[in-house]
C-alpha positions as CSV (number, residue, x, y, z in Angstrom):
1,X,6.2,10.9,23.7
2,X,5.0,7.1,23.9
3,X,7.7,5.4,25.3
4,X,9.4,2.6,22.7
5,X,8.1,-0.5,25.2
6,X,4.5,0.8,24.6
7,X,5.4,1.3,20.7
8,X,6.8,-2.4,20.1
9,X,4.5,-3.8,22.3
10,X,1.6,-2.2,20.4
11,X,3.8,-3.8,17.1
12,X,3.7,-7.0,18.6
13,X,0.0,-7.4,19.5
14,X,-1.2,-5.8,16.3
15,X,1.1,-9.1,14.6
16,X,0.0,-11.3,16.8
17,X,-3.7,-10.1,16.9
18,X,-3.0,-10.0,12.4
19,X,-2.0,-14.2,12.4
20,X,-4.4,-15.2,14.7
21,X,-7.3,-13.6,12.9
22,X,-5.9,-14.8,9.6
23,X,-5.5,-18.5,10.8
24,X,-9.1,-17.8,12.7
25,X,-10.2,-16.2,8.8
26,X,-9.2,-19.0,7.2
27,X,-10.6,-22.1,8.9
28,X,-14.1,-20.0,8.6
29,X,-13.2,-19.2,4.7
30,X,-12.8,-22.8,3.8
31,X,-15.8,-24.1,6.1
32,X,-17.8,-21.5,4.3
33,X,-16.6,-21.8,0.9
34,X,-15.3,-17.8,0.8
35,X,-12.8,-18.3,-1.9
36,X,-11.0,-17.2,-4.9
37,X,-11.9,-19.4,-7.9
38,X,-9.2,-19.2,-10.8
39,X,-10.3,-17.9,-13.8
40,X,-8.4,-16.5,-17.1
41,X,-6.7,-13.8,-15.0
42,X,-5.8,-15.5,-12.1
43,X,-2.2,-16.5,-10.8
44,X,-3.2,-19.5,-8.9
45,X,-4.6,-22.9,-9.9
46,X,-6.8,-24.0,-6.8
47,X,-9.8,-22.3,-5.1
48,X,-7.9,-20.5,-2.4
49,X,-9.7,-18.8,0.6
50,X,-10.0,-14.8,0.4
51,X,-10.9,-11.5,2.2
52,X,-8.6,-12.1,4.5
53,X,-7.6,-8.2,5.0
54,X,-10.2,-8.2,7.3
55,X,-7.6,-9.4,9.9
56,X,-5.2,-6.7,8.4
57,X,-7.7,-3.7,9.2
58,X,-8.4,-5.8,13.0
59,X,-5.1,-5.6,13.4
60,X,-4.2,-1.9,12.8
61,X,-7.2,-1.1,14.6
62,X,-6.4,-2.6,18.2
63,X,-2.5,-1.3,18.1
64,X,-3.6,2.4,17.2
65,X,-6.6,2.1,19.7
66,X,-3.7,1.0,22.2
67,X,-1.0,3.8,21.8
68,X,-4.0,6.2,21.6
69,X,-5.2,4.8,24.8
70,X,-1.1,4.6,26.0
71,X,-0.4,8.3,25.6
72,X,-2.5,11.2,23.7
73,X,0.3,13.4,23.5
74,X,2.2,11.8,20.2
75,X,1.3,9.8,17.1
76,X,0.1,10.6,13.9
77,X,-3.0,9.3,14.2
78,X,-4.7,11.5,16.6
79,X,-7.9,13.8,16.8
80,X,-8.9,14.5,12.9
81,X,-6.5,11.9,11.6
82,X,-7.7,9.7,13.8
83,X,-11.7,10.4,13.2
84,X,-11.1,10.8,8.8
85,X,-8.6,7.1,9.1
86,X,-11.1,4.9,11.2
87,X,-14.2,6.2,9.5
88,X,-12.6,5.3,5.7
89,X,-11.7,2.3,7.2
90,X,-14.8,1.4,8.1
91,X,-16.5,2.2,4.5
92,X,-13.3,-0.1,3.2
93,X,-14.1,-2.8,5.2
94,X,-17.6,-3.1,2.6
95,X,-15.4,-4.0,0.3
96,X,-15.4,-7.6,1.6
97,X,-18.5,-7.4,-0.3
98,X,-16.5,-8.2,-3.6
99,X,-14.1,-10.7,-2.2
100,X,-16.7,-13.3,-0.8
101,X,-20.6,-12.3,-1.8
102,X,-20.5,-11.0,-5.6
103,X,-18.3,-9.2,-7.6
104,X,-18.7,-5.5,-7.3
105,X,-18.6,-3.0,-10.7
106,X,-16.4,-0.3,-11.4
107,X,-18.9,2.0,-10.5
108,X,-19.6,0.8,-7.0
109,X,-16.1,0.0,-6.4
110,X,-15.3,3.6,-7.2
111,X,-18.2,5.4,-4.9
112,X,-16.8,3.4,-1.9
113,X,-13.4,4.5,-2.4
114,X,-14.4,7.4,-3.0
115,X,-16.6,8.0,0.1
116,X,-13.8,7.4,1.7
117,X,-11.6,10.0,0.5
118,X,-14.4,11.9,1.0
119,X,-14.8,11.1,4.6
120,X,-11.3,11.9,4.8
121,X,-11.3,15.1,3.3
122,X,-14.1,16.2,5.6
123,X,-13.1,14.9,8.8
124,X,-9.3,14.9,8.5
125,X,-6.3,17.2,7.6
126,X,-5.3,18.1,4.0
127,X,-2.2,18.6,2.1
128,X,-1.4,22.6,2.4
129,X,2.3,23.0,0.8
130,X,4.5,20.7,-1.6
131,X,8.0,21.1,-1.8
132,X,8.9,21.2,-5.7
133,X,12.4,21.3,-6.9
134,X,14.0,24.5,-8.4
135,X,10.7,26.4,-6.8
136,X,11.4,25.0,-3.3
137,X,8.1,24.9,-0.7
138,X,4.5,25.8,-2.6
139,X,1.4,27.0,-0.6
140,X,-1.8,24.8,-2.2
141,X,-4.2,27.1,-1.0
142,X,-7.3,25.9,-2.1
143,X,-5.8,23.0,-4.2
144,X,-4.8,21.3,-1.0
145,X,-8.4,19.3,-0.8
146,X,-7.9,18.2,-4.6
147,X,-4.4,17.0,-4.7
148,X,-4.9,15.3,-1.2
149,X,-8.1,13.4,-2.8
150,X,-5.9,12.1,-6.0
151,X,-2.9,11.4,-3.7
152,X,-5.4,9.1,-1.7
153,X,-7.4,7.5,-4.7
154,X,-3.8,6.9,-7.1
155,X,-2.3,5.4,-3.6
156,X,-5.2,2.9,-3.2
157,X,-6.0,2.0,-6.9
158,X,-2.5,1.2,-6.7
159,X,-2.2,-1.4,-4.0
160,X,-5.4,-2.4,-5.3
161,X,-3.9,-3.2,-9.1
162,X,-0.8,-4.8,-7.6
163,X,-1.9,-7.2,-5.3
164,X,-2.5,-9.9,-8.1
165,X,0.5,-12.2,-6.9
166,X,1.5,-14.2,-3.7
167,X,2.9,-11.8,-1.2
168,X,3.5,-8.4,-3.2
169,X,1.1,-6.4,-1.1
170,X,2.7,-7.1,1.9
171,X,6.2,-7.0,0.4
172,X,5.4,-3.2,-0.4
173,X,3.7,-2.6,2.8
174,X,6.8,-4.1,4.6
175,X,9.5,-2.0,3.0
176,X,6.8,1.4,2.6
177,X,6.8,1.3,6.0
178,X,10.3,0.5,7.1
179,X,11.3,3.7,5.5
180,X,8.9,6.0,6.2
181,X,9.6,5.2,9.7
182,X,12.7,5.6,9.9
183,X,12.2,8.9,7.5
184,X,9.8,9.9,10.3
185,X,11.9,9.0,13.1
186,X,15.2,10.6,12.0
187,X,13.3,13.9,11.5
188,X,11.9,13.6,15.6
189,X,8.2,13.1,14.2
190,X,5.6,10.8,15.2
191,X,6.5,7.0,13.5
192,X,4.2,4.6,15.8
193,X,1.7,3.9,13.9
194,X,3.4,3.5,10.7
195,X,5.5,0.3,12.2
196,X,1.3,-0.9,13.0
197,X,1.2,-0.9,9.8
198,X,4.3,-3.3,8.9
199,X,3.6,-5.4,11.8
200,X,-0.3,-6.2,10.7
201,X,1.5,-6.7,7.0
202,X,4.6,-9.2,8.6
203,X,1.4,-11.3,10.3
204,X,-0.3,-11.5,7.1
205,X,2.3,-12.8,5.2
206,X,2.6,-15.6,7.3
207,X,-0.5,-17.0,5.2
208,X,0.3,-14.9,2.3
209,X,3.9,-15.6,1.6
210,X,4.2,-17.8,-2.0
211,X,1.9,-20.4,-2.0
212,X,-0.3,-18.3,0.0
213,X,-2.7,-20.2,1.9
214,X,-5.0,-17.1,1.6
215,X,-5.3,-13.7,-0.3
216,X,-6.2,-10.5,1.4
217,X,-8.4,-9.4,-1.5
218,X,-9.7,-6.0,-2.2
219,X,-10.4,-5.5,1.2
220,X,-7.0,-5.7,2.5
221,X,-5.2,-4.1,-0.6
222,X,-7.2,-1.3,-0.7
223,X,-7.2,-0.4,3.0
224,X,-3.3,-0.8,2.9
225,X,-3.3,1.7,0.3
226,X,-5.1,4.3,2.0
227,X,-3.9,4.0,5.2
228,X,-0.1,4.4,3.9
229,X,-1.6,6.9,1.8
230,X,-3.3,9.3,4.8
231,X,0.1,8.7,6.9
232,X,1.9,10.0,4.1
233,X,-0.5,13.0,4.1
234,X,-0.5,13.2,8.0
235,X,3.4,13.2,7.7
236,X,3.5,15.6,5.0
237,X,1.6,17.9,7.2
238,X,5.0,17.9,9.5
239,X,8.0,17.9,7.1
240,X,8.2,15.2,5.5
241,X,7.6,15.8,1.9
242,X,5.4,13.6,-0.1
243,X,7.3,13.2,-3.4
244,X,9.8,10.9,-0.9
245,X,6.7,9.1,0.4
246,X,5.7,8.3,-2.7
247,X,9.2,7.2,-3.9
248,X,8.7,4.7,-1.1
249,X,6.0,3.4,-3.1
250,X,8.5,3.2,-6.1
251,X,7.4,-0.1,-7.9
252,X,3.9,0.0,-7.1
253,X,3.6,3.8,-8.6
254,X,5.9,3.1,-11.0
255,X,4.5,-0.5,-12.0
256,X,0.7,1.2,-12.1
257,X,1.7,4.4,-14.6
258,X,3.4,2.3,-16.9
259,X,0.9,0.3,-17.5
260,X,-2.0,2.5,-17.7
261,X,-0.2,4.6,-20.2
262,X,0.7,1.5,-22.6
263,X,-3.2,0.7,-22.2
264,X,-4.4,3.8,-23.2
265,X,-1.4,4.2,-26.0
266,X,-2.9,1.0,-27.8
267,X,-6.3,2.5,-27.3
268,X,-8.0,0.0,-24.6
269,X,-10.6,0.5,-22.2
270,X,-8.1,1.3,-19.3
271,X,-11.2,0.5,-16.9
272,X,-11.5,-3.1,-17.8
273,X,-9.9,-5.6,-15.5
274,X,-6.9,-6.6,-17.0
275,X,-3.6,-9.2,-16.4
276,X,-1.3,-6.7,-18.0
277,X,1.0,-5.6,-15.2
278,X,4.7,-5.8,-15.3
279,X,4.4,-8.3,-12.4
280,X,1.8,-10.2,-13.9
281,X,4.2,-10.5,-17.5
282,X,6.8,-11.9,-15.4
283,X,4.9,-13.9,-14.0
284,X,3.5,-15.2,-17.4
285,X,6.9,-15.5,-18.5
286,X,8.6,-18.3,-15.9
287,X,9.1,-15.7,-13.0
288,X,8.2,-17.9,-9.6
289,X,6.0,-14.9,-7.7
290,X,8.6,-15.3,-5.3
291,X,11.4,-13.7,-7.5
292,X,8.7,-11.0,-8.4
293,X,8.4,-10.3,-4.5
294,X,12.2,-10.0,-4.0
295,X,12.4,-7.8,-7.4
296,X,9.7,-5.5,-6.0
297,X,11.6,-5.7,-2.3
298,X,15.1,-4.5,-4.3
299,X,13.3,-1.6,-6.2
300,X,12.0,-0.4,-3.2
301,X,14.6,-0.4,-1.2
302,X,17.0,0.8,-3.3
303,X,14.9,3.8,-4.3
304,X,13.8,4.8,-0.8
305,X,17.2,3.9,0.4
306,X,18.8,6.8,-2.2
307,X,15.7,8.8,-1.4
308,X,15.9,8.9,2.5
309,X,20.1,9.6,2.2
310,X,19.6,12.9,-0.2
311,X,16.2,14.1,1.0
312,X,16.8,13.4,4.8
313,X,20.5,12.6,5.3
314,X,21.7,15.5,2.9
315,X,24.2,13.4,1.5
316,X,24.1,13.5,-2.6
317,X,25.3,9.6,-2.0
318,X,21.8,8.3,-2.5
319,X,21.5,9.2,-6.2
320,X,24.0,6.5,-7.8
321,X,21.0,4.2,-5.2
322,X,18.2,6.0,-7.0
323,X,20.1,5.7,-10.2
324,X,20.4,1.7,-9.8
325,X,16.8,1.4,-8.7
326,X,15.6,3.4,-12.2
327,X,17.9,1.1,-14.4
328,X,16.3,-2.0,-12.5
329,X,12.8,-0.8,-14.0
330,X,14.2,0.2,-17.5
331,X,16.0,-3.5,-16.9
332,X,12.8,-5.0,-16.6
333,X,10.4,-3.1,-18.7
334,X,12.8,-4.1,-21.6
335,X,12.9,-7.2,-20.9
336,X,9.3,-8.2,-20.5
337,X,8.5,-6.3,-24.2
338,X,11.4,-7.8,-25.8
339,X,9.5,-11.2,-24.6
340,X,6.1,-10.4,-24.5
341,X,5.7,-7.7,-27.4
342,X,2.0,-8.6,-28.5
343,X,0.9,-9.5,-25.0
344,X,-2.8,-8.6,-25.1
């Protein structure tokens, strides 16, 4: 087992490795003009450098390539993982394309992610069982490659479609993270890499934090997405049951669904880019994206905390925490239509 000096030390230089390439990202992104112009759907006023999650995927990159180095013996990401998570990442990483040379279509968009999850599901492991109330733990069988492909694509288009805001994407990386790895570590399985993944998301929001002096753009969103994504898939694959990682993802699943199905209820193109998020309404509505950061924070938290004390715990103490974190959604979804009925 990697011992926990080489673990936080691995932390450590994948956050410090994360803000130096950020600051390093930004002097270049200014000198060379890569930035985010406002338009109609934009949350900020000024031309603000962009692409910046190339610093993100750096940063994961060296701290895995370190405990991998450290000790073969434990981590998630190893052999097939390891091959199918550094090979999407590199297709990812063309995403760039759309943050600073031209927008990219939906179409091209969607054949890089989905080369990815391609790559993925030939080069790395699949889900094989789910564990589904009242039925208990069910064999996939040959469904394992499908469900694993729409558990990787929903996870990325998510992070992708929240990541409109200072410092959200990292605010759902951060807590995602926390509890999976304490999910992970409680149950004895492999959590290093995992707290990579929070540290490279802690360095970014030193530039990202409200006003961010930089946005990670599709580049960093996305890969965020999929990596949490394939750990949850990886962890799955060991005990921990994905319905819990994906409750760690509460606001950002929960944020996504919602607002695809009022889309397609009013009958619009649901493939059109869009300001229509609940975060984004907020944020139309007076909400500093500060306050939207803390709210997504609270949801998290309070869902994964309930989650992680029934699911792995085995206390029935978490529900009145899962309870909470449901009326906090209800609170808000209520309150933005009550405001913002017509909002097109």
């Amino acid at each position: 087992m990697t011992e926990l000096p080489a673990v936080w030390g691995a932390a450590v230089l994948v956050l410090l490795v994360t803000v130096a390439g950020t600051a390093g990202y930004v002097r270049l992104a200014r000198a060379w003009q890569l930035v985010d112009r406002p338009n109609s759907r934009s949350s900020h006023q000024l031309p603000t450098p962009t692409g910046g999650g190339v610093a993100i995927v750096a940063g994961v990159a060296v701290g895995a390539w370190v405990l991998a180095g450290h000790d073969q013996a434990s981590g998630l990401l190893l052999g097939s993982g390891l091959r199918a998570w550094a090979a999407a990442a590199v297709v990812l990483l063309l995403l760039w394309i759309d943050d600073v040379v031209r927008p990219l279509g939906v179409a091209e968009k969607s054949l890089l992610l989905l080369t990815a999850t391609g790559l993925w599901l030939g080069l790395g492991p699949h889900l094989e069982q789910l564990d589904v109330p009242g039925l208990g733990r069910v064999e996939l069988g040959a469904w394992g490659g499908p469900l694993t492909a729409f558990w990787l694509l929903a996870v990325s288009n998510a992070f992708n479609f929240i990541d409109g805001i200072d410092g959200i994407t990292c605010t759902g990386t951060l807590s995602a993270a926390a509890l999976i790895a304490l999910s992970l570590a409680h149950l004895g399985l492999p959590w290093h890499e995992v707290v990579l993944v929070g540290a490279a998301a802690a360095g970014f929001l030193v530039y990202n934090r409200p006003p961010a002096r930089i946005f990670m753009g599709d580049v960093g969103s996305t890969f965020l997405g999929f990596t949490l994504a394939g750990v949850g898939v990886l962890a799955a694959r060991q005990g921990l049951p994905i319905a819990l990682v994906a409750l760690y993802l509460g606001y950002h699943a929960f944020d996504t669904s919602y607002t695809l199905a009022r889309r397609a209820v009013r009958g619009e193109n649901v493939t059109l880019a869009h300001r229509k998020h609940l975060y984004q309404r907020l944020c139309r509505l007076g909400w500093p994206p500060g306050c939207v950061d803390l709210l997504v924070l609270a949801v998290n938290l309070l869902l994964g905390a309930g989650g992680y004390l029934v699911a792995i715990v085995g206390t029935p103490w978490g529900w009145p925490l899962v309870a909470v974190g449901l009326l906090v959604l209800a609170a808000e979804v209520i309150w933005v239509e009550q405001r913002d009925p017509d909002f097109v």
